[in-house]
N, C-alpha and C positions, 0 to 999 in steps of 0.2 A: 504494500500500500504506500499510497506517496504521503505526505506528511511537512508541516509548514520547520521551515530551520530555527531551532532551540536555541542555538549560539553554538561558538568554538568548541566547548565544552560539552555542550547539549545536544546530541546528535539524534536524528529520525532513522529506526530499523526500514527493512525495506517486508524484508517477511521474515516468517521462524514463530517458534513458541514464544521469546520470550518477549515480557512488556517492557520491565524497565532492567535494564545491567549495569551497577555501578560498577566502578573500576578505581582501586587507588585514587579516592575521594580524600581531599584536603579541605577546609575552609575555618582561616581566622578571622581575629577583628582585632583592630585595635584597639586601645583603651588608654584617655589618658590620664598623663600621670600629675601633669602640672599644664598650666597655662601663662606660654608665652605676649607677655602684654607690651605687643609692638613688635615690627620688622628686625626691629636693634636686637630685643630681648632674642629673639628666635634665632637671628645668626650666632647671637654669642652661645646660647646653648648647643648648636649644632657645632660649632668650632670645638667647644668642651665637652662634647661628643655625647651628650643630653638628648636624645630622642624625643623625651617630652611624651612618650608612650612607651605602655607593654604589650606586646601581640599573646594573646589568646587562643591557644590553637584548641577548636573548638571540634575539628573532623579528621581524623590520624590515618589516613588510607583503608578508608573503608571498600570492603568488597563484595557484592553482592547481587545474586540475580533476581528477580521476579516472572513466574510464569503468566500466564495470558490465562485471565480466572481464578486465580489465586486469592482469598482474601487471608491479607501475611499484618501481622501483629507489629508494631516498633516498641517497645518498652525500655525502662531506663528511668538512672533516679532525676531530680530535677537537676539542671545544669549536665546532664550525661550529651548533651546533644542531637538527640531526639528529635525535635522541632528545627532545629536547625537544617537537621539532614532533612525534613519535611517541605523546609523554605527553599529547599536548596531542590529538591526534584522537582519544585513548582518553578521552577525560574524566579523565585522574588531572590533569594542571593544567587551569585555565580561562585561556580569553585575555582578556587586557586591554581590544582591541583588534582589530576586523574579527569574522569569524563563518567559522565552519564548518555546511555543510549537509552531512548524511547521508540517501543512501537505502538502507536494511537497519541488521541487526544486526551490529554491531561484535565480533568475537572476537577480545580482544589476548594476546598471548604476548611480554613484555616484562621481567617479573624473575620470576625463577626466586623460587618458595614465598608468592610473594604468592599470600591465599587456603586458603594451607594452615594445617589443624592439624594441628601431631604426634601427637596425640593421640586423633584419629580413627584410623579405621580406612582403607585406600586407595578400599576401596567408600563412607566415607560422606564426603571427599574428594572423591570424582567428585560428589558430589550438590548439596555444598556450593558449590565452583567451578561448578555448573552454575548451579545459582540466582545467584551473583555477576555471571553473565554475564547474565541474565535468564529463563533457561530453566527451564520447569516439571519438577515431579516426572516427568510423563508423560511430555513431552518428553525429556528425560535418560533414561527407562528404552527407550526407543530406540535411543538413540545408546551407550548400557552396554555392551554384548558388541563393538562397534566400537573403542569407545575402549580395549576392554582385550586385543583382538583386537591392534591394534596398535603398542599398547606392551610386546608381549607378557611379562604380568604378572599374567596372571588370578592362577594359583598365590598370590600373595601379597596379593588383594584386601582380605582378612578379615584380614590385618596392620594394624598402628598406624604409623602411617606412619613416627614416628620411627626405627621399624626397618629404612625402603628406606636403601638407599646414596645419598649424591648422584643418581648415576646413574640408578639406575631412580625417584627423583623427578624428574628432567630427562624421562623417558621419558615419564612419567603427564604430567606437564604438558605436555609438548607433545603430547599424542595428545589429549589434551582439547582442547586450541585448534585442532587441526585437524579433529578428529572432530565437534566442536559444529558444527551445522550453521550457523555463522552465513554472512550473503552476505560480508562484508567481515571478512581476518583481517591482524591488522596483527602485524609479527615486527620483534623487533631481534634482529640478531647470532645464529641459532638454527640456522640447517639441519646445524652437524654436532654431533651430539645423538648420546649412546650410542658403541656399539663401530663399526669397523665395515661391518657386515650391516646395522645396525639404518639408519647414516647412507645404505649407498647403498636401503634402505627407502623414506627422506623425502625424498631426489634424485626416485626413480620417482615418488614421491607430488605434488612438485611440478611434475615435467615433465608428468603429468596433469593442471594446473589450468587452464593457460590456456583461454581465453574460458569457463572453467564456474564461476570464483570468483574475487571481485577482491581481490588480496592486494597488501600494501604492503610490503617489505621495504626493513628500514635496515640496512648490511651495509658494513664494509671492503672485501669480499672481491668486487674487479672482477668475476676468473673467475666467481662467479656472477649475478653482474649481466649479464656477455655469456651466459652459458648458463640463466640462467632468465624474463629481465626482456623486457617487450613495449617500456618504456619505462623510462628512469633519468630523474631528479631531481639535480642536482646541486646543494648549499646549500654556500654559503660567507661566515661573517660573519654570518650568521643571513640571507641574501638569497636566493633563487634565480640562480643565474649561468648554469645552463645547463637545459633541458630538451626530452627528444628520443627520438635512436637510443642504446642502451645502449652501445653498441661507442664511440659520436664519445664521451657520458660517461665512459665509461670510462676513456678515454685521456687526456682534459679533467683527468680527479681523477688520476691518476697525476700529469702535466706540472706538479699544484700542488706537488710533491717534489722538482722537477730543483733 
């Protein structure tokens, strides 16, 4: 399949099983340490060889495949990098160091109102988010009566968004990220969404996925890593330390708290 270019780094498969293939995955940041006040100050610390930061290496050569209908687990304690690697297969960071290959379209559901304007309306919202994800007019007027089907919110469509509750913008955005027909949808921390009817909604909804869409999930929460994951991930220290059976990760990421 052809497939739109991800960056240097981010590369589009052509075919094969697999979805996504990290490879000797790096990414830091820096952080600083002191602030230089003025051009003056800032030469003279770099003469005296003051960087004025410390880099953070956040992702250590990570390795790792995902098949095509996989739904694969990421776990880790907080600061393990986790979310990082998550920002980082959505194209919001770039890695440094190693590549990522994708085959399909990527649909991430990772911070709640990235994408939105308050100021639209919920319908031109859904249109908006569709195109950020790469989805045409046409396309999106497909997937429309689904997405609103499921968040159920038609009623307040022709509303400005600023007017939903948290809530039912938590609802709209995740019915978009799972409505959008993309192959690959990547979640941090999201399945309990709304009231809930609405949560055990997106339970049934994921117990429906396996082998028909390949979903990445970065989650605290073991119990649904044992009840939804074909496979867990476990990162620790920005490394991979374990990957497998959900149930052996599971228990793996607990035992790092005894």
């Amino acid at each position: 399949m052809s497939g739109r270019s991800l960056g240097k780094r981010i590369e589009q498969y052509t075919d094969g099983d697999i979805a996504i293939d990290v490879s000797n995955l790096h990414k830091s940041f820096r952080l600083p340490t002191e602030r230089a006040w003025g051009l003056k100050q800032a030469i003279f610390n770099r003469l005296r060889g003051i960087k004025g930061y410390k880099e953070q290496k956040v992702l250590k050569g990570l390795n790792f495949e995902i098949k095509k209908g996989e739904f694969v687990g990421i776990v880790g304690r907080n600061g393990s990098g986790k979310s990082t690697l998550l920002k980082t297969l959505a194209g919001i960071y770039y890695p440094e160091k190693g590549k990522i290959v994708v085959d399909g379209t990527l649909v991430p559901f990772i911070e709640l109102g990235v994408g939105f304007n308050p100021e639209l309306t919920g319908r031109e919202n859904v249109y908006l988010n569709g195109a950020m994800l790469g989805f045409s007019n046409l396309e999106m007027d497909r997937m429309y009566d689904e997405i609103w089907d499921f968040a159920e919110l038609k009623d307040f469509q022709d509303q400005k968004l600023k007017n939903y509750s948290s809530g039912m913008q938590v609802r709209l955005a995740f019915s978009i990220a799972i409505r959008a027909k993309g192959d690959i949808l990547l979640l941090d921390e999201v399945l309990a969404v709304g009231d809930a009817a609405f949560q055990k909604k997106c339970n049934d909804y994921f117990a429906s996925l396996h082998g028909n869409q390949t979903v990445i999930l970065v989650t605290h929460s073991m119990d649904n890593v044992r009840k939804f994951c074909d496979r867990a991930i476990l990162i620790d220290g920005g490394e991979v330390k374990m990957d497998g059976d959900p149930k052996t990760v599971a228990d793996a990421y607990t035992k790092l708290f005894d």
